[in-house]
C-alpha positions, 0 to 999 in steps of 0.5 A: 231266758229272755230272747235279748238277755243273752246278747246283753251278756255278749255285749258286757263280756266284749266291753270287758275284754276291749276295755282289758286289751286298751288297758294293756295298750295305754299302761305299756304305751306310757311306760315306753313314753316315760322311758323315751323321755328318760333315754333323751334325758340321759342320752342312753338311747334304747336302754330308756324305752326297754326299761320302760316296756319291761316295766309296762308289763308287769304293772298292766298284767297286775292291773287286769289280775285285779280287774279279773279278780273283783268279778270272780 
């Protein structure tokens, strides 16, 4: 094994992780957004944004199983 191969791995394994954690940031960062503009929209004020958050979720952590799942 080459001298610099195994920071190359490092380096592809840290981008995969960081992309997955921005991933499951920007899903859940909108759904709380369109369940703010929900709540404003219906006046029903926290309602909106927790749905949005119970939504967010589960849509992110199925977006990451079939990220993982291609690699493997």
């Amino acid at each position: 094994m080459k001298k610099n191969e195994g920071l190359t791995q490092a380096l592809k394994a840290f981008s995969f992780l960081s992309g997955i954690g921005i991933y499951l940031v920007v899903v859940v960062g909108c759904a709380m957004y369109l369940g703010k503009l929900v709540d404003n929209y219906f006046e029903i004020s926290p309602y909106g944004m927790f749905g949005g958050i119970l939504l967010g979720f589960p849509i992110a952590i199925l977006g990451i199983y079939k990220r993982i799942k291609s690699l493997i």
